[in-house]
C-alpha positions in Angstrom: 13.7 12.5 -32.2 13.6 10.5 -28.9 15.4 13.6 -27.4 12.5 15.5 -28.4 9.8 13.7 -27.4 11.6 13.2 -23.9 12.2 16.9 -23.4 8.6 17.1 -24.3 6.8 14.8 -21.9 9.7 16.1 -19.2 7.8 19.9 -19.6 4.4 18.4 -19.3 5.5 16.4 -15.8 7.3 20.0 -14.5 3.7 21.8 -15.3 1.7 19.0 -13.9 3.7 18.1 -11.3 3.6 21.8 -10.0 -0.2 21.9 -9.6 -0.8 18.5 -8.7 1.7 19.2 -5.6 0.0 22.6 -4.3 -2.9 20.3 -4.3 -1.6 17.7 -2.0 0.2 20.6 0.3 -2.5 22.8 0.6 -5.8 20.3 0.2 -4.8 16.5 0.4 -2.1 16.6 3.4 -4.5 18.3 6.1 -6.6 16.1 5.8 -3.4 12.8 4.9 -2.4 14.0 8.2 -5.8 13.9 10.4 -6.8 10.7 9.2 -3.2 9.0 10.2 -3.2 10.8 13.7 -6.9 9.0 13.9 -5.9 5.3 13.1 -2.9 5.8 14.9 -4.9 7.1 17.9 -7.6 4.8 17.7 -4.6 1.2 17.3 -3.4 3.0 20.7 -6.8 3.3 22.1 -7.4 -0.4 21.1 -5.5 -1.9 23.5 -7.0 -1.6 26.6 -8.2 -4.5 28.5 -11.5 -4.3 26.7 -10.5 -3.6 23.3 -8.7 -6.6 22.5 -9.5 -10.0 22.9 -5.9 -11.4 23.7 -4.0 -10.6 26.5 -0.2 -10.4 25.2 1.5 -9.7 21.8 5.0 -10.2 21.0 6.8 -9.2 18.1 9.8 -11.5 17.7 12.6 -11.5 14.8 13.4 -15.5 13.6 15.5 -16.6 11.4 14.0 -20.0 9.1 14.1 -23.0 11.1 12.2 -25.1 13.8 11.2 -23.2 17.0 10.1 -25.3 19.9 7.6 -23.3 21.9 7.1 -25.0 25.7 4.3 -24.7 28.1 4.1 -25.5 31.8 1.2 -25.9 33.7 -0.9 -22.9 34.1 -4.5 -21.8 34.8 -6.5 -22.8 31.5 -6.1 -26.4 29.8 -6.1 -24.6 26.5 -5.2 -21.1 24.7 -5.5 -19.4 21.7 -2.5 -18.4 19.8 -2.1 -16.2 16.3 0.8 -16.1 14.5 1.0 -13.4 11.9 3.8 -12.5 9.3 4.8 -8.7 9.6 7.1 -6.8 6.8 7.8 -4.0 9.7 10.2 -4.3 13.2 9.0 -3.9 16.6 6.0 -1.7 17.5 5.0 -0.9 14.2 4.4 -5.0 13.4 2.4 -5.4 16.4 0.0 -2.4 15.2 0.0 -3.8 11.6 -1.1 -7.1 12.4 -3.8 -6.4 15.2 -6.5 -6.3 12.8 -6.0 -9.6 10.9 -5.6 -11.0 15.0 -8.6 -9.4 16.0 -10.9 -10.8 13.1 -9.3 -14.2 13.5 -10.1 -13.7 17.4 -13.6 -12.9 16.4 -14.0 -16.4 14.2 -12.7 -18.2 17.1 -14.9 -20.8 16.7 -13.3 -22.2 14.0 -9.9 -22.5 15.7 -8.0 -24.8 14.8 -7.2 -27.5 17.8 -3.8 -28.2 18.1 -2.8 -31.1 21.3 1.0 -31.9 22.7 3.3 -31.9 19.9 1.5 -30.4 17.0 3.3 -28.1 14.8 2.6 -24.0 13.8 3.2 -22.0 11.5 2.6 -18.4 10.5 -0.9 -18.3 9.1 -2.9 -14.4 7.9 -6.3 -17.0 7.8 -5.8 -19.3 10.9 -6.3 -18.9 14.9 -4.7 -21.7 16.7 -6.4 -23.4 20.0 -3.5 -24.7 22.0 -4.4 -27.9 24.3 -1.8 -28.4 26.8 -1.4 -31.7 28.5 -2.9 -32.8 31.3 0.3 -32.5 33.4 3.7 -31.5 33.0 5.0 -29.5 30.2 3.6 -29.0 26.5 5.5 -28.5 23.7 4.7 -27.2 20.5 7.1 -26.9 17.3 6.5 -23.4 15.3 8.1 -23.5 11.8 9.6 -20.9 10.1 10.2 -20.7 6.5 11.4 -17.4 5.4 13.4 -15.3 7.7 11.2 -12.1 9.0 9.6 -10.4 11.4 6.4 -12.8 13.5 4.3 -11.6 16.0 2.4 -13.7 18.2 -0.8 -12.9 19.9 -1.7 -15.3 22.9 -4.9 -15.1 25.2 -3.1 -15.3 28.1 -0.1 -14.0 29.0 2.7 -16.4 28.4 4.1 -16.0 31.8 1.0 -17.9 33.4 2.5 -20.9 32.2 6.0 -20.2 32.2 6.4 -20.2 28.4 9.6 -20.7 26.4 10.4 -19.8 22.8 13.7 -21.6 21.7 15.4 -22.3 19.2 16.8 -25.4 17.6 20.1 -24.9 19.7 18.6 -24.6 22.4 18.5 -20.9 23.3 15.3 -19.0 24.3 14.1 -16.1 21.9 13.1 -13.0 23.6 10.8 -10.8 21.2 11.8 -7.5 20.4 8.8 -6.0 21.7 5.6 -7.0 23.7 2.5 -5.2 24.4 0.0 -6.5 27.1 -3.5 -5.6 26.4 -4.5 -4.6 29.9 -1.5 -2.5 31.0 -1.1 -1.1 27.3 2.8 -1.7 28.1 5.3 -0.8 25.2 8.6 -3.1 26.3 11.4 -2.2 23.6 15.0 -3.6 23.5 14.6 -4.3 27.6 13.1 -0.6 28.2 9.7 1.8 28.4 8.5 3.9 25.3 7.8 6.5 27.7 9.6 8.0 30.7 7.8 9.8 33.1 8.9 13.5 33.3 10.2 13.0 29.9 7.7 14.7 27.9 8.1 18.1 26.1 6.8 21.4 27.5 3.6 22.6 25.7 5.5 25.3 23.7 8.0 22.8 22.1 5.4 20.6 20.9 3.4 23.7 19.2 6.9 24.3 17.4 7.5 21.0 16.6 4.4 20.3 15.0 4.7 23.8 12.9 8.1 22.6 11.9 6.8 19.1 10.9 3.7 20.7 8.9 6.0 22.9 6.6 8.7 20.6 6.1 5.4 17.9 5.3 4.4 20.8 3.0 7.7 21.6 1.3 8.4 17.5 0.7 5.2 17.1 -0.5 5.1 19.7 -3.5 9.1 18.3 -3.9 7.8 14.4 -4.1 4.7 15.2 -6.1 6.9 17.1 -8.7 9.2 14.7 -9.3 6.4 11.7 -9.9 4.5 14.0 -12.0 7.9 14.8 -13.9 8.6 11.1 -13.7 5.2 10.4 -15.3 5.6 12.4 -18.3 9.2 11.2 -18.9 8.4 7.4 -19.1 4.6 7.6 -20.5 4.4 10.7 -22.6 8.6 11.0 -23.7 9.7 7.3 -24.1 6.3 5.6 -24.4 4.4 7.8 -26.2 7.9 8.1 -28.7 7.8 4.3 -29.4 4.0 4.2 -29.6 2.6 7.6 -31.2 1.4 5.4 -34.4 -0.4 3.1 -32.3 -2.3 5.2 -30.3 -5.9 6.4 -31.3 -7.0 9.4 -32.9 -5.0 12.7 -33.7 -3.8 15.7 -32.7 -4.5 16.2 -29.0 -6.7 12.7 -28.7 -3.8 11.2 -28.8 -2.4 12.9 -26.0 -6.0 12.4 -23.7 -6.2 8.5 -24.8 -2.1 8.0 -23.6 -3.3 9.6 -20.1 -6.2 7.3 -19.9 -3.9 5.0 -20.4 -1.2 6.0 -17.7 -3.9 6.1 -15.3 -5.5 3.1 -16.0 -1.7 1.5 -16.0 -0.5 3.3 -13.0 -3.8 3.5 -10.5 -6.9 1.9 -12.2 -5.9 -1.4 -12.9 -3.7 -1.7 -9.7 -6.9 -0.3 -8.0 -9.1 -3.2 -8.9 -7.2 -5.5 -6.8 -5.6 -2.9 -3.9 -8.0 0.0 -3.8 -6.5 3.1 -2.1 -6.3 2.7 2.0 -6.5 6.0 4.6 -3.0 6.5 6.0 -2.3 4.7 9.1 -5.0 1.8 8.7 -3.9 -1.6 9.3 -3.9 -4.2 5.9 -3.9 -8.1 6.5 -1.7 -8.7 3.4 1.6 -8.1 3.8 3.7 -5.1 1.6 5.7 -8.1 -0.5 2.8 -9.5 -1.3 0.6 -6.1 -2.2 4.1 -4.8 -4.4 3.7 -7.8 -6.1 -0.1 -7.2 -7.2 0.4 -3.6 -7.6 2.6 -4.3 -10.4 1.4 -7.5 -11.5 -1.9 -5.7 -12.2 -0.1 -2.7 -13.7 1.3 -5.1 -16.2 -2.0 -6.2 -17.1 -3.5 -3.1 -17.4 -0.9 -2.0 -19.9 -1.7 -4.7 -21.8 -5.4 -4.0 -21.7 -4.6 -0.7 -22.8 -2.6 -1.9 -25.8 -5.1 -4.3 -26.8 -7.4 -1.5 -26.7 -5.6 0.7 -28.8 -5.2 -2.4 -31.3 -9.3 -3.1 -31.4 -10.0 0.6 -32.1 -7.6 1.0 -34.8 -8.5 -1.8 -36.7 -12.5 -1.6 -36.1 -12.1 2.3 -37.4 -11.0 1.2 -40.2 -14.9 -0.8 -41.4 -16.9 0.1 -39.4 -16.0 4.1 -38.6 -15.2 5.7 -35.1 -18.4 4.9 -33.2 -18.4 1.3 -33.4 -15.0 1.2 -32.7 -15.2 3.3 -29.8 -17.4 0.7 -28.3 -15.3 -2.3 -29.0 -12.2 -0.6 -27.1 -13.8 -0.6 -23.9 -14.8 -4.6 -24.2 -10.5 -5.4 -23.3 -11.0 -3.2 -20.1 -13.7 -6.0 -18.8 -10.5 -8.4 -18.7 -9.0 -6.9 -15.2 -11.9 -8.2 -13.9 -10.5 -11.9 -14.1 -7.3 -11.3 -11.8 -9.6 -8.8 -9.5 -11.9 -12.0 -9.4 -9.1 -14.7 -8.1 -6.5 -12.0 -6.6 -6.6 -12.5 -2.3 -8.6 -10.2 -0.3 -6.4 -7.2 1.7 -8.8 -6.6 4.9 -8.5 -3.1 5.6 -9.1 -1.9 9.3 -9.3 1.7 10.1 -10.7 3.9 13.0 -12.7 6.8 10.3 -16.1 7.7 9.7 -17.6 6.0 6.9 -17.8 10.4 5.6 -14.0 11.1 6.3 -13.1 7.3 4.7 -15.2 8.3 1.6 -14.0 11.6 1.5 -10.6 10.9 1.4 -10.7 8.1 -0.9 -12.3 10.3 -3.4 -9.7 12.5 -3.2 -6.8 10.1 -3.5 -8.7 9.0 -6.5 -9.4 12.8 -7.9 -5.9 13.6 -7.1 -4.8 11.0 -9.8 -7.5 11.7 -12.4 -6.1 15.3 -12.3 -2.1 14.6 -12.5 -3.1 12.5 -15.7 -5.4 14.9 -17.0 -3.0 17.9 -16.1 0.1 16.1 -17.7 -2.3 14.9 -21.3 -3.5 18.7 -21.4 0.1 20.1 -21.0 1.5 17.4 -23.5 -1.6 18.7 -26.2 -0.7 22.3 -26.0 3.1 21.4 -26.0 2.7 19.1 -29.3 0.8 21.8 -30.8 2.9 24.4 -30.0 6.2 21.9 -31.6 3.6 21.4 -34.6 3.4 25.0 -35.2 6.9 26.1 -34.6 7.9 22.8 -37.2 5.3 23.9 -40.3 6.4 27.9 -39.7 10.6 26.6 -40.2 9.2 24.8 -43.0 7.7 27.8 -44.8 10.6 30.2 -43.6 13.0 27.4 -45.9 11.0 27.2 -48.5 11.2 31.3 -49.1 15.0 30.8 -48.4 15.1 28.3 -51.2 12.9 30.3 -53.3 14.9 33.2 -53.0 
């Protein structure tokens, strides 16, 4: 019986998942694409002298321990200093931080002061205001707990004052990469991003980029398939198996209420907490922590959705359909609670407020219409089993008969 119901919601996912990916090849990835090349463009365009209000960002990779990070005299007596957690490696960290830097840089005024001998630590909501000593060196002590990837944004260069990152044996700590706001310099592994004389000919670019656009096309209708098929084997094959006499209504309802379900399980809830972000923009929270929401808050709004189910069921049953379609929404006001007390993810990217909209309205139609797609196809498959079931039925009844 499992089998069947399996096979089933596995049928629904291949139909489903075969128009939802023409959608994103032909409709969503265009525009996917654009808006990535914009953030991306604009993050590279941010660095220029006027764009950015440190001087020098260094992406380093440390290990947990006690860092001791020494200053000689330079040219200011103090400096501001932001040191920011990153779950990506060398460029990419630097560009996925800047925007949680450059709002702390804007708040400077609440810096907080920090003289000879105080101690650091990676903070998403803090801007530090070094205050070296009068004369001679200044030392500060950074702490690491968790081993990672930190960058540090400083609003001088550290070379004014001679600076040193070391560890607790003693031995300086290069960062992997560095990028100095006024030459917009890209130092990797001891060398240049770029060579001069290094770049493609015209023609090669127009043939990579055709190359990359079909194979973005071809893993795109592969990808949205297989979650699609993925979908309807987990929600409407095992889930809908175990909880068919649960769910509300009959016939096809039941189909339509299990993908309201999956999509308030799989997107809505999660939504509440991380809505849906343009490729390529920068988020303050790291990707741990958003995982950890993302299915925290699809736990919860499984269990909204059960609850539902329960208070419509039993509320049917006295007081008719009406009334009992009322009190099933009431449980979905609960994901407001963790949406309340769940941190903020600050979201920085270079669109129009028309292009942002746009495309968040198709990330969220393109999920209304997998789910809608994959309940439809599940109705007409359950109908079509239904049928086939009561006509074998009849033909062994005039077998018996006979």
């Amino acid at each position: 019986m499992l089998a069947a119901h399996l096979t089933r919601g596995v049928k629904a996912g291949i139909a489903a998942g075969l128009v939802f990916g023409l959608f994103m090849a032909l409709v969503a990835n265009p525009l996917v694409v654009y808006a990535d090349e914009m953030n991306h463009a604009a993050a590279e365009a941010g660095h220029s002298e006027s764009g950015t209000p440190w001087e020098w960002a260094g992406s380093y990779h440390l290990e947990p321990g006690t860092y001791t990070y020494t200053f000689q005299e330079g040219p200011d007596p103090a400096m501001h200093l932001a040191v920011l957690r990153s779950d990506h490696a060398g460029q990419e960290s630097i560009h996925q931080t800047e925007g949680t830097a450059a709002a702390l840089y804007e708040s400077h005024d609440s810096a907080v002061a920090v003289e000879n001998g105080g101690s650091l630590g990676a903070a998403q909501d803090t801007l530090y205001d070094l205050r070296f000593a009068e004369s001679g060196a200044t030392t500060f002590t950074l702490e690491v707990e968790e081993e990672g990837h930190y960058v540090l944004f400083t609003e001088h260069v550290p070379s004014e004052f001679d600076a040193a990152l070391t560890s607790e044996s003693g031995a300086v700590v290069e960062p992997d990469v560095t990028e100095g706001a006024g030459a917009h310099a890209h130092e990797e592994e001891g060398g240049h991003a770029h060579e001069e004389g290094g770049h493609a000919g015209e023609g090669d670019d127009h043939h990579d980029t055709a190359v990359s656009m079909a194979v973005n096309k071809t893993v795109s209708v592969i990808s949205s398939g297989l979650w699609a098929i993925l979908l309807g084997g987990v929600f409407f094959g095992i889930a809908f198996y175990f909880l068919e006499p649960a769910i509300p209504g009959t016939g096809a309802a039941k189909s339509y209420a299990m993908g309201l379900a999956g999509f308030v399980t799989v997107s809505g809830a999660p939504w509440m907490v991380l809505p849906p972000v343009t490729p390529g923009a920068q988020q303050s929270l790291p990707t741990d922590t958003r995982l950890l929401l993302y299915g925290g808050m699809m736990v919860v709004g499984a269990l909204v959705c059960l609850l539902s189910g329960y208070v419509y069921n039993r509320v049917s049953e006295s007081n008719g359909r009406t009334v009992a379609v009322v009190a099933a929404v009431l449980p979905f006001g609960l994901l407001a609670i963790p949406a309340a007390v769940a941190p903020t993810n600050v979201v920085t990217d270079a669109l129009s407020p028309e292009l942002r909209t746009g495309l968040l309205g198709l990330f969220v139609f393109g999920q209304v219409l997998v789910w809608l797609l994959l309940a439809a196809t599940h109705a007409q498959l359950r109908s079509i089993d239904s049928q086939t079931d009561t006509q074998n039925a009849g033909h062994g009844s005039t077998v018996m008969a006979d």
